[in-house]
C-alpha positions as CSV (number, residue, x, y, z in Angstrom):
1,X,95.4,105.6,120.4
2,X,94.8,103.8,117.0
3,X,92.8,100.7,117.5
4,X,94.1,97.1,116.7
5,X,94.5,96.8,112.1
6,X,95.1,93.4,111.1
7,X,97.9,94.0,108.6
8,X,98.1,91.5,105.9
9,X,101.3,91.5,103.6
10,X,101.8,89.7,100.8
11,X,105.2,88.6,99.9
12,X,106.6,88.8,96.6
13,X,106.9,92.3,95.0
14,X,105.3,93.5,97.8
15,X,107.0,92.9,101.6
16,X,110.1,91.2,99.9
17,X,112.7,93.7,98.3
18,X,113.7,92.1,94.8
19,X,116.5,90.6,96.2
20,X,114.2,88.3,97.9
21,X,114.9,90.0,101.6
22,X,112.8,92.0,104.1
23,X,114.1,95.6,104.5
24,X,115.8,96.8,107.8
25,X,113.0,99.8,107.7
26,X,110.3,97.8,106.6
27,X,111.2,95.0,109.5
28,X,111.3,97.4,111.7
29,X,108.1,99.3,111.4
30,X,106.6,95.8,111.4
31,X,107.8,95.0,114.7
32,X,106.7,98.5,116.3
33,X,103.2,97.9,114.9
34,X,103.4,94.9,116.6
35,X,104.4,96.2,119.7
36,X,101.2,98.7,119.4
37,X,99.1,96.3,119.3
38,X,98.5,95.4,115.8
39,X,98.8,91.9,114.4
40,X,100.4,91.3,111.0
41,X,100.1,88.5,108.6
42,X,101.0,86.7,105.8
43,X,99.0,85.7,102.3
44,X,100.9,84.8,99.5
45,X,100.1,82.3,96.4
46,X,103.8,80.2,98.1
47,X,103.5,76.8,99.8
48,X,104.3,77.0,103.0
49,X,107.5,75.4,102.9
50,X,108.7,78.5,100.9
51,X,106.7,81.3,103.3
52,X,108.1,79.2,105.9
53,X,111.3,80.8,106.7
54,X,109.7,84.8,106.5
55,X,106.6,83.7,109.0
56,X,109.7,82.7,111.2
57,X,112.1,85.7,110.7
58,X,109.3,88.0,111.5
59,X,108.4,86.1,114.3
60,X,104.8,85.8,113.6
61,X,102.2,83.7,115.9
62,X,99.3,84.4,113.4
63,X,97.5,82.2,110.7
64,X,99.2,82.4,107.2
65,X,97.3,82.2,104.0
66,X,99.3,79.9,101.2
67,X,98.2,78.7,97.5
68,X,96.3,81.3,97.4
69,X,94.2,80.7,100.0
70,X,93.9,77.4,99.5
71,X,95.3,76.4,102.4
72,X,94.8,78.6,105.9
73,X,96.6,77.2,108.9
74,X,98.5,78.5,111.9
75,X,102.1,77.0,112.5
76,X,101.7,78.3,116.2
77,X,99.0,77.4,117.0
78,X,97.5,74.2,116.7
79,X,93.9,75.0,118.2
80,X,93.1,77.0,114.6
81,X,91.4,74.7,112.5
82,X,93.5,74.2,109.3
83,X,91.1,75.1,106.0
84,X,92.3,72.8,102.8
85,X,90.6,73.7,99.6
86,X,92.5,71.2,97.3
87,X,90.7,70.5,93.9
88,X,89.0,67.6,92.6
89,X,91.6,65.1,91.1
90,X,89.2,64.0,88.4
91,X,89.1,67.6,87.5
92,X,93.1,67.4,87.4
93,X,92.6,64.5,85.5
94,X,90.5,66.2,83.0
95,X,92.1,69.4,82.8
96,X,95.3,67.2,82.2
97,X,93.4,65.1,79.2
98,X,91.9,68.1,77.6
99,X,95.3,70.2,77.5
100,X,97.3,67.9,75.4
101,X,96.2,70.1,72.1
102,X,98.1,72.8,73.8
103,X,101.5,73.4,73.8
104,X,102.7,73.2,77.2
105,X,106.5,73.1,78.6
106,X,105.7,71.4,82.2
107,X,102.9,70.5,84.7
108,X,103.5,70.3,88.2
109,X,100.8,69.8,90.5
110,X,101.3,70.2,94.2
111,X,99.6,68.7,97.1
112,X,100.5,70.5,100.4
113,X,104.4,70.4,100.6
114,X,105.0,67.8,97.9
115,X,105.3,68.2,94.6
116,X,104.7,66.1,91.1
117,X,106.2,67.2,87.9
118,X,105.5,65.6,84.1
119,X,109.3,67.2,83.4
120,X,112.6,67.6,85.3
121,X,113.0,71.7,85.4
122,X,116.1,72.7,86.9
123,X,115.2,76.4,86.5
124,X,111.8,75.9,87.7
125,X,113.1,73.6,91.1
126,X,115.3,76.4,91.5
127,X,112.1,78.6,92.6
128,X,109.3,75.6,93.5
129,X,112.0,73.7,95.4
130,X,112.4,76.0,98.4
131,X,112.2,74.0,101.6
132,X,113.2,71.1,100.3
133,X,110.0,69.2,98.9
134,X,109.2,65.9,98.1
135,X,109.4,65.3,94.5
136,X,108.0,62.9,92.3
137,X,108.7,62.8,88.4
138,X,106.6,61.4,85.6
139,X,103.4,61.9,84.1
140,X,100.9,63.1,86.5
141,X,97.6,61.1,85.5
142,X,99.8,58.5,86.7
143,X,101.4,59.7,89.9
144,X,99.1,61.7,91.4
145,X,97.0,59.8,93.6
146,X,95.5,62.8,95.7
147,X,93.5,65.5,95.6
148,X,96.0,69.0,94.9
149,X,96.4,71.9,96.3
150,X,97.3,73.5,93.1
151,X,98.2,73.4,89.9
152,X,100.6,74.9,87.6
153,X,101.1,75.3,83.9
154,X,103.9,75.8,82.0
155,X,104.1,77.5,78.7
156,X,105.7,79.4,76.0
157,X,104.6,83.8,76.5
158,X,102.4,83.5,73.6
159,X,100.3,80.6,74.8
160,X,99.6,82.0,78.0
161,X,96.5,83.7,76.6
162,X,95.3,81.1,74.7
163,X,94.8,78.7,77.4
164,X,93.6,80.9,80.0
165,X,90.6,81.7,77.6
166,X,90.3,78.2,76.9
167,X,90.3,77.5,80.7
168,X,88.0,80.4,81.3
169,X,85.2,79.1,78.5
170,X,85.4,75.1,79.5
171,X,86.3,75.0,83.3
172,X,85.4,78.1,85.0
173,X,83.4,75.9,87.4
174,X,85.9,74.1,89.2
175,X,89.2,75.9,88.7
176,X,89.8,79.6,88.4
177,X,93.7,80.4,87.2
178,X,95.8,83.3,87.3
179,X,99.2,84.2,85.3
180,X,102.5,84.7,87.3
181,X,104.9,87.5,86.6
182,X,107.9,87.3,84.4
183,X,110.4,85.6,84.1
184,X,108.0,82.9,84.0
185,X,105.0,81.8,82.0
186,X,103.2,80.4,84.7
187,X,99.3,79.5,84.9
188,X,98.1,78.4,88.4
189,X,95.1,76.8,89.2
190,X,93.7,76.5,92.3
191,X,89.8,75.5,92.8
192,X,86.9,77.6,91.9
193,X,86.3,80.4,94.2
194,X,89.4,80.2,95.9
195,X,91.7,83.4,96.4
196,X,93.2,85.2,99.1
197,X,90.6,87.1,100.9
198,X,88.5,83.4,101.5
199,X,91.5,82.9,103.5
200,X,91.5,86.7,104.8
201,X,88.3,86.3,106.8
202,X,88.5,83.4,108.0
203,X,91.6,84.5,109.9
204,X,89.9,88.2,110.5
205,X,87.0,86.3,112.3
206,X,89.2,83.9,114.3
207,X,91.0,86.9,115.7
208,X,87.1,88.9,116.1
209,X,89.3,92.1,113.9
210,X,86.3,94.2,111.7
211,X,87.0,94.6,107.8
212,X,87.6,98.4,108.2
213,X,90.3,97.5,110.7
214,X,92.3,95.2,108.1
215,X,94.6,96.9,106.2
216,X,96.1,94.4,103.4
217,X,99.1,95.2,100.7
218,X,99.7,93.7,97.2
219,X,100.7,94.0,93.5
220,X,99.6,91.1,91.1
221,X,96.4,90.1,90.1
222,X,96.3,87.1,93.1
223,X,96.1,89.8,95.1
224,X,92.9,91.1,93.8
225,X,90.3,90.4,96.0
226,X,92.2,90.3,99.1
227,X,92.3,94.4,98.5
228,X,88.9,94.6,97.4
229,X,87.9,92.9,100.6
230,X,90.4,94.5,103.2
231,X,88.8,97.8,104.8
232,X,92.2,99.6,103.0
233,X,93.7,98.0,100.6
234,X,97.0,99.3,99.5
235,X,98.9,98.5,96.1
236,X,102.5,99.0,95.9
237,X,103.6,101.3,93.1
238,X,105.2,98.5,91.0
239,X,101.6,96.8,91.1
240,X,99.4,95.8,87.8
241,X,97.3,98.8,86.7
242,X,94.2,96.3,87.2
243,X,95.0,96.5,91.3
244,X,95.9,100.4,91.6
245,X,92.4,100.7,90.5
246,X,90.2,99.2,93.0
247,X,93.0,100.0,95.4
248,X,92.1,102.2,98.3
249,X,95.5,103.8,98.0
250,X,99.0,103.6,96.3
251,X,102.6,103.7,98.4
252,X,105.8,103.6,97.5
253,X,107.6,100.0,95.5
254,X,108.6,96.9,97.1
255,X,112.0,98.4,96.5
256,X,110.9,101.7,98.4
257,X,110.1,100.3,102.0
258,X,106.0,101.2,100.7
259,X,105.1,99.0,103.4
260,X,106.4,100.9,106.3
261,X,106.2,104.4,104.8
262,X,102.6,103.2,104.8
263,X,102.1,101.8,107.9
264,X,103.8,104.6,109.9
265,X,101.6,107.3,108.4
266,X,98.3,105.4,108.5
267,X,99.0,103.7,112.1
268,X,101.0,106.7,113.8
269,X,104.0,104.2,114.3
């Protein structure tokens, strides 16, 4: 019998179909590696309030990962000590200041389950504003009187680049970024050192569940180190080329139920 995996699945491009939904095969097998024995969670770059509704339909009783790992917490249970890695609001403050050269469309900075926004975005709300959030408008040096949970930049495709470099030459030491995927040109902050497999191990640990035994799933660059650091690490076929190389293996797209194809071969579901 094939011992106890911690499988970790992250959730856009990777568990969820592009039509935003979990397929019948791929709920399935997760269910039936459940009922062997195996525990399954979530880490995504999403707020909880957005994750929210997922951790529920699979019925999950684990910790999730959200932001990114900047925030670690178990909806079920309230004995796990919540971990919140918010950064600095001076740095905010700072970033804030020294951005204004740059041509940025938006800046919305979110602390837990609420959010702060310099602009009104109606195509932007339509994503961040799942589960309902509180929302405050106006500029954020002025609104913001706590320390975030993240941060996220706005901009035109072209100026993507430009200030990520920027941000990696002045501020690497208290705020690492990474780029969302199309349609939009998204930076996200989070603080220094943060990323998904902090979050990973701390949950691995609670639940006494050996590296080798975690097998995690992604396809962006957030997802990075959580496959570096998972025993396997598995990248979707619609993944970056950046994660298919440190990738322990490749399965099938997001689109392709890669998930449980995987899982049912690996875990002799």
């Amino acid at each position: 019998m094939v011992q106890p995996h911690l499988i970790v699945l992250d959730l856009d491009g990777t568990l969820l179909t592009d039509q935003k939904t979990i397929s019948p095969k791929t709920k399935e097998t997760i269910v039936l590696a459940r009922q062997q024995g195996h525990q399954v969670m979530i880490a995504t770059g999403r707020p909880y309030r957005a994750s929210k509704h997922i951790y529920n339909e699979l019925e999950l009783t684990t910790p999730i990962v959200n932001f990114n790992g900047a925030y670690v917490h178990n909806p079920s249970n309230k004995v796990f000590l919540p971990q919140h890695n918010p950064i600095e609001l001076d740095t905010v403050k700072d970033i804030v200041e020294s951005l204004q050269p740059y041509n940025l469309e938006n800046i919305i900075a979110e602390v837990m389950d609420d959010m702060y926004l310099e602009k009104h975005d109606h195509n932007l709300l339509s994503v961040l504003g799942m589960g309902n959030p509180k929302i405050t408008t106006g500029k954020i040096h002025e609104h913001l009187k706590d320390h975030p949970t993240s941060m996220l930049l706005h901009t035109s495709e072209d100026e993507v680049a430009i200030i990520r470099s920027y941000l990696e030459e002045s501020k690497a030491e208290v705020i690492d970024h990474r780029r969302w995927g199309d349609p939009y040109h998204v930076i996200e902050l989070v603080r220094t050192g943060i990323h998904k497999a902090i979050g990973l191990d701390v949950v691995a640990k609670s639940m006494q569940i050996p590296r080798e035994r975690i097998i995690a799933f992604g396809d962006e660059d957030n997802d990075l180190e959580m496959i570096e650091f998972a025993g396997t690490g598995v990248a979707m076929k619609n993944s970056i080329p950046e994660l298919k190389n440190i990738a322990n293996a490749v399965t099938l797209s997001n689109n392709e139920d890669g998930i449980a194809e995987f899982l049912i071969d690996q875990l002799k579901l």
